[in-house]
ZABABA-679031 format. One record per residue (C-alpha): residue number from 0; residue in three letters; z, y, x. Coordinates in nm, 3 decimals. Example, Ala and Ser with C-alpha at 12.3 -4.5 7.8 and 13.67 -1.06 7.14 Angstrom:
(site 0 ALA (0.780 -0.450 1.230))
(site 1 SER (0.714 -0.106 1.367))
END
This chain:
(site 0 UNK (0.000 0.000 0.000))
(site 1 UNK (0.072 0.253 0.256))
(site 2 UNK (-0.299 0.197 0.386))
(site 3 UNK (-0.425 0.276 0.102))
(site 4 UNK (-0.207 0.540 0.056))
(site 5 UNK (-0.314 0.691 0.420))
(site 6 UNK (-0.670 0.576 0.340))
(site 7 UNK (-0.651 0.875 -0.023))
(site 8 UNK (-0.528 1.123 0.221))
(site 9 UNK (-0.786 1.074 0.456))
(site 10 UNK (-1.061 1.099 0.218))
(site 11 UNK (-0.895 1.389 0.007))
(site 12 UNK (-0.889 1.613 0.329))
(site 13 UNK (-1.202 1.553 0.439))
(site 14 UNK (-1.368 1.601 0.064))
(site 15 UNK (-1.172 1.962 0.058))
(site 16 UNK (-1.284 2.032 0.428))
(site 17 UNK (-1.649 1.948 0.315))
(site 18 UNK (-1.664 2.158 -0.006))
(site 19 UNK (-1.517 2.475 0.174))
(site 20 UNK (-1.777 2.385 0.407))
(site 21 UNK (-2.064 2.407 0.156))
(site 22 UNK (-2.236 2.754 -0.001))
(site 23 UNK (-2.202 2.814 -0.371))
(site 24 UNK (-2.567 2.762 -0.424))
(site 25 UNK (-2.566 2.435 -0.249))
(site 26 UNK (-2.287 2.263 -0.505))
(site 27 UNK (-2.462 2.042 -0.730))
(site 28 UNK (-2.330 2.005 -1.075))
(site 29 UNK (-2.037 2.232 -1.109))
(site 30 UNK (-1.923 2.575 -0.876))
(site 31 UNK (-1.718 2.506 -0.555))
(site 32 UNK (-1.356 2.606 -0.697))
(site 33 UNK (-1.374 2.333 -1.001))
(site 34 UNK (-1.487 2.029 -0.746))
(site 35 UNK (-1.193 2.130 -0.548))
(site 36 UNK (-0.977 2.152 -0.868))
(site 37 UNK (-1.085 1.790 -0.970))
(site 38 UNK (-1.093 1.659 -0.637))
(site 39 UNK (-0.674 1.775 -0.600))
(site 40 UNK (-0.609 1.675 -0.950))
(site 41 UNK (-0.786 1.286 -0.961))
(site 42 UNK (-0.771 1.237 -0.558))
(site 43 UNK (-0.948 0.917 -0.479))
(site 44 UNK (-1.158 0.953 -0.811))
(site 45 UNK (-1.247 1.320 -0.723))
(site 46 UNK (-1.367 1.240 -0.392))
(site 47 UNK (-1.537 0.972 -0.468))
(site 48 UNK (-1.754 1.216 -0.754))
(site 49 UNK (-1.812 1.491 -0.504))
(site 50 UNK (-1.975 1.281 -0.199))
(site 51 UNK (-2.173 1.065 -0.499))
(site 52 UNK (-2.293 1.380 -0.755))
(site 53 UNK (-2.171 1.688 -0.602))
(site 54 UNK (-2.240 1.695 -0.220))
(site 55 UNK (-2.597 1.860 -0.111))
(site 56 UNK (-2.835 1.589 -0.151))
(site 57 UNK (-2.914 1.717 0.257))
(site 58 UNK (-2.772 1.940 0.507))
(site 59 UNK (-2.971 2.157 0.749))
(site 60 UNK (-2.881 2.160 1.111))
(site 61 UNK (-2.693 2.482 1.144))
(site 62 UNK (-2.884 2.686 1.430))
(site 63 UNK (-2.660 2.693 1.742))
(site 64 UNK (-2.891 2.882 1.944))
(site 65 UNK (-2.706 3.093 2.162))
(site 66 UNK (-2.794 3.466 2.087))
(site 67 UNK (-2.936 3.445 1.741))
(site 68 UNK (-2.853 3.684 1.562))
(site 69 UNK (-2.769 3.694 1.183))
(site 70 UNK (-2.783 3.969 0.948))
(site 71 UNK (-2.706 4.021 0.532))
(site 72 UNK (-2.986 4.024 0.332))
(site 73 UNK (-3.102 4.400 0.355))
(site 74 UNK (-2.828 4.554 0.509))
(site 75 UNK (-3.018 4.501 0.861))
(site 76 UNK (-3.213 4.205 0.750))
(site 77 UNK (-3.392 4.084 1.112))
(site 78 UNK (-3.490 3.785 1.271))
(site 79 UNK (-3.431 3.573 1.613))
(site 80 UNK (-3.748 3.516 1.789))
(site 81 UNK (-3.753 3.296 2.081))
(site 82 UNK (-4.060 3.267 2.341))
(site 83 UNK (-4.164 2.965 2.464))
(site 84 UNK (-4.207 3.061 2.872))
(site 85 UNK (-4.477 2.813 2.900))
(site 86 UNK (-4.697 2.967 2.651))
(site 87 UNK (-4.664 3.278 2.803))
(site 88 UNK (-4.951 3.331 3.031))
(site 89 UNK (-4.772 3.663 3.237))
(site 90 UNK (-4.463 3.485 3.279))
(site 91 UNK (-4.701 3.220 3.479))
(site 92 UNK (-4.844 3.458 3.675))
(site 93 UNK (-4.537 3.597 3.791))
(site 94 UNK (-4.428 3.325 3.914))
(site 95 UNK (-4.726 3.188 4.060))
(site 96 UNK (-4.735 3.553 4.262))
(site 97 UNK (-4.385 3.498 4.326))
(site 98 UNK (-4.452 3.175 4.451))
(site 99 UNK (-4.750 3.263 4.672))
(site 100 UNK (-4.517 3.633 4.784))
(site 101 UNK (-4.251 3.354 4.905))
(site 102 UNK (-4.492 3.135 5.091))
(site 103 UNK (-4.676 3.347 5.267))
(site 104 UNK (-4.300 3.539 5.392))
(site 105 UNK (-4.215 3.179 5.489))
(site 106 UNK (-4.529 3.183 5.716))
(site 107 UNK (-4.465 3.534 5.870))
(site 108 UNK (-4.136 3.378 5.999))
(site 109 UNK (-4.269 3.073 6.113))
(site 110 UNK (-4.500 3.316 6.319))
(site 111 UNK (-4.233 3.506 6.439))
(site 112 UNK (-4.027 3.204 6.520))
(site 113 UNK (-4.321 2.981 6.688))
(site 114 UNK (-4.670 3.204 6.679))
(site 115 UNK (-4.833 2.906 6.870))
(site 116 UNK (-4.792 2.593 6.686))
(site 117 UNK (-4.723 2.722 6.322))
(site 118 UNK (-5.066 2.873 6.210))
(site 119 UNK (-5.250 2.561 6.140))
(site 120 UNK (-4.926 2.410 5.875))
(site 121 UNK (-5.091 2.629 5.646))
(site 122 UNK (-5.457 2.552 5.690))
(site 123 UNK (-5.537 2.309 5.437))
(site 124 UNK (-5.355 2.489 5.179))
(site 125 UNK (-5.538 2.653 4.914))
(site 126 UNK (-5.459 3.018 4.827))
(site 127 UNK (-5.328 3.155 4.524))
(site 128 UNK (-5.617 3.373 4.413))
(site 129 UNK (-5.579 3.736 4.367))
(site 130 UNK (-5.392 3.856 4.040))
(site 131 UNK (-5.687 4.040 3.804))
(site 132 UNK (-5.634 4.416 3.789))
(site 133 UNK (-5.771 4.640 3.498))
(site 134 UNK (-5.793 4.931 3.788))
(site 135 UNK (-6.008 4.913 4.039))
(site 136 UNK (-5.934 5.101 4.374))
(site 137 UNK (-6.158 5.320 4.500))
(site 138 UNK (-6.268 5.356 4.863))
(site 139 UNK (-6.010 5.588 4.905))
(site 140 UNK (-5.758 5.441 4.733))
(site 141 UNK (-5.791 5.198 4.966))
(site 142 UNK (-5.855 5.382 5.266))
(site 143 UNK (-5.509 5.531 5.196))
(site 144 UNK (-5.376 5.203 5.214))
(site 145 UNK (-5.475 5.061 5.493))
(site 146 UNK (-5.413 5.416 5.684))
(site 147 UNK (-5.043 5.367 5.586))
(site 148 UNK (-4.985 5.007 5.659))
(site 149 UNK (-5.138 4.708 5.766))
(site 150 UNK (-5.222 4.537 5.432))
(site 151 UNK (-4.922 4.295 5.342))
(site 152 UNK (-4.764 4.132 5.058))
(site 153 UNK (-4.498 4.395 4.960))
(site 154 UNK (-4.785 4.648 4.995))
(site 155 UNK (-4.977 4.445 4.737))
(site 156 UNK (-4.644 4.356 4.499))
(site 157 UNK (-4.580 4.735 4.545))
(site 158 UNK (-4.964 4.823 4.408))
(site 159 UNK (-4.911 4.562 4.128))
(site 160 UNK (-4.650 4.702 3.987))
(site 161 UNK (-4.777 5.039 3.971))
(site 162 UNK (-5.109 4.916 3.843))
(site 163 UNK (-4.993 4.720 3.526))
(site 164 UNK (-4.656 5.076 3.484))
(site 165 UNK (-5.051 5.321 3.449))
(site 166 UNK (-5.250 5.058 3.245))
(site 167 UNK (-4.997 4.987 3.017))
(site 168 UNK (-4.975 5.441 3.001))
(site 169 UNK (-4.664 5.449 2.812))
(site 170 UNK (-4.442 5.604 3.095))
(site 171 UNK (-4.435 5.893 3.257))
(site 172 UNK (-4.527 5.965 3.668))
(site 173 UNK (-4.185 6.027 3.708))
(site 174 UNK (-4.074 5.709 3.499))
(site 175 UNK (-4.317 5.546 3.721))
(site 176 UNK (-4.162 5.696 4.033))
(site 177 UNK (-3.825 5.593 3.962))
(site 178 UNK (-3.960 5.213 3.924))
(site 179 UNK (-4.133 5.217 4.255))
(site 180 UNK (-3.814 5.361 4.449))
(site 181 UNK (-3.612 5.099 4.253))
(site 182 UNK (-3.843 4.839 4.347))
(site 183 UNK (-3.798 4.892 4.731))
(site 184 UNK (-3.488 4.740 4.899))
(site 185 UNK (-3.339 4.797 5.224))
(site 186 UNK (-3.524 4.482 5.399))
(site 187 UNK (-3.866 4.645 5.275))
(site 188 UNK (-4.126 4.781 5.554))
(site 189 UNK (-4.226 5.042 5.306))
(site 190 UNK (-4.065 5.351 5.281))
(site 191 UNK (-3.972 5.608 5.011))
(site 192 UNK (-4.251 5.831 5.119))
(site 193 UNK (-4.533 5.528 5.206))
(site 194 UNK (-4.449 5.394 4.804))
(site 195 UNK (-4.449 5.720 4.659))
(site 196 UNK (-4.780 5.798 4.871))
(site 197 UNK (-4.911 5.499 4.718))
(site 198 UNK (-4.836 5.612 4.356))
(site 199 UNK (-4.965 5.983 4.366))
(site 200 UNK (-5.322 5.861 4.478))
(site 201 UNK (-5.325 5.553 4.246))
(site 202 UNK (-5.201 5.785 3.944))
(site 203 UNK (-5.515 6.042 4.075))
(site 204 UNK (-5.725 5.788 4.033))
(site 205 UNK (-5.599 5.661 3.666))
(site 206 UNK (-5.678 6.017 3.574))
(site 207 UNK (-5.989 6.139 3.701))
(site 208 UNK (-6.107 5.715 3.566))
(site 209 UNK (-5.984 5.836 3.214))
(site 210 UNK (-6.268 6.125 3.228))
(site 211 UNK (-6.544 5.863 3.140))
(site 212 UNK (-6.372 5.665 2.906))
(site 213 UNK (-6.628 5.655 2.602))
(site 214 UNK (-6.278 5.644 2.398))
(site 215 UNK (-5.946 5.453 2.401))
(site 216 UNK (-6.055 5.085 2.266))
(site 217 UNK (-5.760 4.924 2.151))
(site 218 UNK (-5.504 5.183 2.171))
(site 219 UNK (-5.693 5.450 2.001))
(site 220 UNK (-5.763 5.084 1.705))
(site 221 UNK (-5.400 5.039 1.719))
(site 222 UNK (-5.312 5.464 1.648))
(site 223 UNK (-5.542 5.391 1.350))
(site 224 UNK (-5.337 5.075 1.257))
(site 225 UNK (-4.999 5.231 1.230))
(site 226 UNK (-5.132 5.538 1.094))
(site 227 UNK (-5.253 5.356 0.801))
(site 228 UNK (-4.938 5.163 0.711))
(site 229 UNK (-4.728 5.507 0.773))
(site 230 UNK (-4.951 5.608 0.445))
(site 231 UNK (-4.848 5.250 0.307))
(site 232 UNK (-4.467 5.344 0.372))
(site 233 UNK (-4.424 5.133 0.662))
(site 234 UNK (-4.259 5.311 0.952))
(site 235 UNK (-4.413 5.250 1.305))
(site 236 UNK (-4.347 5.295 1.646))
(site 237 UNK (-4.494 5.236 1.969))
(site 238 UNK (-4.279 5.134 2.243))
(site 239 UNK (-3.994 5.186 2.075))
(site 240 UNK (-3.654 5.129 2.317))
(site 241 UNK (-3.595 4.851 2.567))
(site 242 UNK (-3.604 4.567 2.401))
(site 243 UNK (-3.618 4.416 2.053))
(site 244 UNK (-3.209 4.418 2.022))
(site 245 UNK (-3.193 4.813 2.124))
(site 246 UNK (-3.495 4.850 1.886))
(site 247 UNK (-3.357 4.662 1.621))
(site 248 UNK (-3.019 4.875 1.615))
(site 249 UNK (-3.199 5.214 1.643))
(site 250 UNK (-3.495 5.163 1.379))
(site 251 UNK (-3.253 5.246 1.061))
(site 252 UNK (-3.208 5.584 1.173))
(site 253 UNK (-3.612 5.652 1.209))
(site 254 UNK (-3.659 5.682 0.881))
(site 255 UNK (-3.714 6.002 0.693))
(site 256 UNK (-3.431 6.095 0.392))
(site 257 UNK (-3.603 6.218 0.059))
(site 258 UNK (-3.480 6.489 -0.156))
(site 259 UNK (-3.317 6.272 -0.409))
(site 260 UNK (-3.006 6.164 -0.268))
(site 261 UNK (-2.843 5.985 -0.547))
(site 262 UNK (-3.149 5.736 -0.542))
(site 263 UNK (-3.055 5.368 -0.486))
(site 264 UNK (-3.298 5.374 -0.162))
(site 265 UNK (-3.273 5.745 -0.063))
(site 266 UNK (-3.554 5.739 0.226))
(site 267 UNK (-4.005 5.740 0.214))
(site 268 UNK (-4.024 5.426 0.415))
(site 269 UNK (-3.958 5.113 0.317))
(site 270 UNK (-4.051 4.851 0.554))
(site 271 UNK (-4.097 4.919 0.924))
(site 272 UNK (-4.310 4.735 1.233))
(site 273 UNK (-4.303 4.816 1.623))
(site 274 UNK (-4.324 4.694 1.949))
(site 275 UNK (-4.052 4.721 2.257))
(site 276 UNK (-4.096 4.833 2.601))
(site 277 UNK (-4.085 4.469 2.719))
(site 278 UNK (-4.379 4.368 2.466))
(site 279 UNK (-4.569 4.708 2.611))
(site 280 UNK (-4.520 4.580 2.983))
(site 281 UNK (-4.785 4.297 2.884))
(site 282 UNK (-5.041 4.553 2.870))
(site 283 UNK (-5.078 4.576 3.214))
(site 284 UNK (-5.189 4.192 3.235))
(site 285 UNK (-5.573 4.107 3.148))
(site 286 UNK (-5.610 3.966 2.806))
(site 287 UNK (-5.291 4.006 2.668))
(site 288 UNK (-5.092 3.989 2.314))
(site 289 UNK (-4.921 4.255 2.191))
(site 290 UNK (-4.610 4.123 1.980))
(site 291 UNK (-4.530 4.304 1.625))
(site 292 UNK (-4.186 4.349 1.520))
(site 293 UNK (-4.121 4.367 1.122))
(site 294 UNK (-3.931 4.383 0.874))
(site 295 UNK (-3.823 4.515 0.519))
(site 296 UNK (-3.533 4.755 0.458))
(site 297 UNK (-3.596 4.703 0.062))
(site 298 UNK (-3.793 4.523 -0.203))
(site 299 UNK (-4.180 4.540 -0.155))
(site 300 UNK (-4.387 4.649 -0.463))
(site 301 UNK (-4.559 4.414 -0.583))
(site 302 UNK (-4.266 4.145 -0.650))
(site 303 UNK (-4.209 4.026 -0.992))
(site 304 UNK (-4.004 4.306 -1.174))
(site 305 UNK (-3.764 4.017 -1.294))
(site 306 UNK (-3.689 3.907 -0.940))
(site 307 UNK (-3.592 4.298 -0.847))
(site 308 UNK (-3.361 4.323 -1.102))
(site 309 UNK (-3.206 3.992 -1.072))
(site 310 UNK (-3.164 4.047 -0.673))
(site 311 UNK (-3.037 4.407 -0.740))
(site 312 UNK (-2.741 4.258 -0.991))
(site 313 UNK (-2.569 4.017 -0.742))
(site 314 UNK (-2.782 3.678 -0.771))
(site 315 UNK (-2.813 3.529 -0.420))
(site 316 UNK (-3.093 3.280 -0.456))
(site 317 UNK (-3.296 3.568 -0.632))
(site 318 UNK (-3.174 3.824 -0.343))
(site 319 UNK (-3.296 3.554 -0.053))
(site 320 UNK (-3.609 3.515 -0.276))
(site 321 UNK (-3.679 3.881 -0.265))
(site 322 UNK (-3.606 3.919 0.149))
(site 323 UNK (-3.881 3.626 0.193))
(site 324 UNK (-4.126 3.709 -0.027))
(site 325 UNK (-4.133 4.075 0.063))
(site 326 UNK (-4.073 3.994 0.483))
(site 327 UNK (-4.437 3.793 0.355))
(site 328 UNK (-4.625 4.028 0.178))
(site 329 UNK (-4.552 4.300 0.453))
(site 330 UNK (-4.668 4.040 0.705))
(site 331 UNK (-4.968 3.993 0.528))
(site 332 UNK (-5.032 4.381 0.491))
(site 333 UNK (-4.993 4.446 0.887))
(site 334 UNK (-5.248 4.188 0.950))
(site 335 UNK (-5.499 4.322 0.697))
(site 336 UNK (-5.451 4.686 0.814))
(site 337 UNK (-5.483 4.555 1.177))
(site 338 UNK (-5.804 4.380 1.067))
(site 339 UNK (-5.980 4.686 0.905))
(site 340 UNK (-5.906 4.902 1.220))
(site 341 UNK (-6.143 4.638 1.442))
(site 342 UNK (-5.808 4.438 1.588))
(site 343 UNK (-5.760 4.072 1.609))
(site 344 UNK (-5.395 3.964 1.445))
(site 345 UNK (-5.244 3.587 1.516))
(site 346 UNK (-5.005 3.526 1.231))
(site 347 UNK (-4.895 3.199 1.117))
(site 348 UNK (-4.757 3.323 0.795))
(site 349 UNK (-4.432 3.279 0.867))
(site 350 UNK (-4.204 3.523 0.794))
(site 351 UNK (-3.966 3.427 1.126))
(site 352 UNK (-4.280 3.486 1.360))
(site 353 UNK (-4.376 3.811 1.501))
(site 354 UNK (-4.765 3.921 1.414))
(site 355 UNK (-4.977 3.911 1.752))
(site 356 UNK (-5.270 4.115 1.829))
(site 357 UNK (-5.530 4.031 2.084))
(site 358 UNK (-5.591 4.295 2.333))
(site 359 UNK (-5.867 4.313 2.518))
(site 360 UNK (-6.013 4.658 2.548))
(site 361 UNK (-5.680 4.885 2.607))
(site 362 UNK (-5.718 5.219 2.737))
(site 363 UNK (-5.429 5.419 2.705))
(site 364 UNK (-5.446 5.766 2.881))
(site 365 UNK (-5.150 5.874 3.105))
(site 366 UNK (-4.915 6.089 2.960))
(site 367 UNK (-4.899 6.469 3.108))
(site 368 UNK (-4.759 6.477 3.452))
(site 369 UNK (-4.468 6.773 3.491))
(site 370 UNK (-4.511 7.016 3.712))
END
């Protein structure tokens, strides 16, 4: 008897544990505080009825992705986005430059070390070919160059970062600047004045190239893109913060306030899209795809009237019907405007993926450089 008797407790607990474990809406039969009530009041019975006719048919695997972040149906509804590194053809290029930066300072030491018998360990080794480069330096670009230095890799890791900061034509010469003095270290053979050098006649160039640019491809098709969703109500910005966390925090207060205050949504836009700093820094790589942040800060238009109201007076299932259907349809509307302005969108359709757009003619101009 006292088995059994430790046996009811057992399974009592662990039926309480697993209601209070379960949402409302995922209950079958009868809410969460009357299974409970039955389950204290007929024990073994009780139990018994929950795991049989009241217990979610199945459970989803709760996400225990580390950083994911989680947000109340339009309060801040967002979204965690992880990037697969091996689909992401920059990230390989990095590190096959890294790789090749690393080898070939592994061979300047053997050289130093032994410069007799070390030469031919690297002979039947294939090169890492050059990286692509949308700008292409001039005679004297290079002239400059080679008057400064003996061509090396830091010179060339030095010149590739500057070339992808001026294509991508989002930052400023003296954001640039600041990049390029970071970037050197105090076991670097370039100095201050060598990198900054470097910079003033590659930033020449990007300027006096710009003069017979027919117009600005992409970037110019993208300005057209987010100027026609601002007329749809859809907020947009271009290289907006650091990253998509920073972004994500500081979009709310982009919006623009209407006259009526006491309105239940007091504010013109009501969905918003952008991309980060981090997603612009791909625009210095050849081919690349531009990620689309999104999201909706209220319903979208054209759901059901019935759904609205039922969302707006407290029913969950309606109110996570509502996020998803309108997170869709505004998915769906940035890759039709992107489509009518001449871009090329990815989208799977899924409202938990960003929208991607296919760059492959971007020409930016430099931004004004201060006196």
């Amino acid at each position: 008897m006292l088995y059994f008797g430790v046996l009811d407790v057992i399974v009592l607990l662990f039926a309480i544990v697993d209601i209070a474990c379960t949402d409302d809406h995922e209950a079958r039969g009868l809410p969460r505080l009357l299974w409970i009530f039955i389950v204290l009041l007929l024990p073994l019975v009780g139990s018994i009825a929950w795991f049989i006719a009241g217990r979610p048919a199945s459970v989803a695997p709760r996400d225990r992705t580390l950083n994911a972040r989680r947000f109340p149906e339009y309060d801040k509804p967002g979204r965690f986005i992880p990037e697969d590194p091996a689909a992401d053809e920059e990230f390989l290029r990095r590190c096959r430059e890294r790789a090749e930066q690393q080898r070939q300072a592994a061979k300047r030491k053997r050289a130093q070390d032994d410069p007799v018998n070390n030469d031919a360990a690297d002979q039947d080794r294939p090169a890492a070919s050059p990286a692509p480069s949308t700008i292409r330096l001039t005679s004297t670009l290079e002239g400059t160059a080679a008057a400064m230095t003996e061509p090396s890799t830091q010179h060339e890791e030095l010149a590739d970062l500057i070339r992808e900061r001026l294509v991508c034509g989002f930052w400023s010469y003296d954001d640039v600047r600041e990049s390029v003095l970071e970037h050197i270290d105090d076991d670097s053979d370039i100095t201050a004045d060598t990198a900054v050098a470097l910079l003033d006649s590659m930033w020449d160039q990007r300027i006096a190239e710009q003069q017979s640019w027919p117009d600005t491809g992409d970037f110019g098709r993208l300005q057209q893109m987010f100027a026609q969703l601002e007329s749809e109500g859809i907020l947009g910005r271009m290289c907006f913060m650091c990253c998509n966390n920073c972004a994500f925090d500081a979009i709310d207060d982009e919006r623009t306030p209407t006259d009526d205050a006491g309105a239940a949504y007091p504010y013109r836009e009501w969905a918003y899209v952008y991309f980060h700093a981090q997603d612009a820094d791909r625009l210095g790589a050849p081919d690349p795809l531009l990620y689309l942040a999104y999201s909706a800060w209220t319903h979208h238009s054209r759901l059901p009237q019935e759904l609205v109201d039922a969302a707006q007076s407290g029913d969950g299932a309606a109110r996570r019907e509502s996020v998803e259907r309108s997170e869709v349809l505004l998915g769906e509307q940035i890759v039709a405007a992107a489509t009518r302005c001449g871009l090329t969108p990815q989208w799977s359709g899924s409202r938990h993926e960003r929208v991607a757009l296919q760059i492959r003619d971007w020409r930016k101009p430099l931004p004004p450089r201060s006196a």
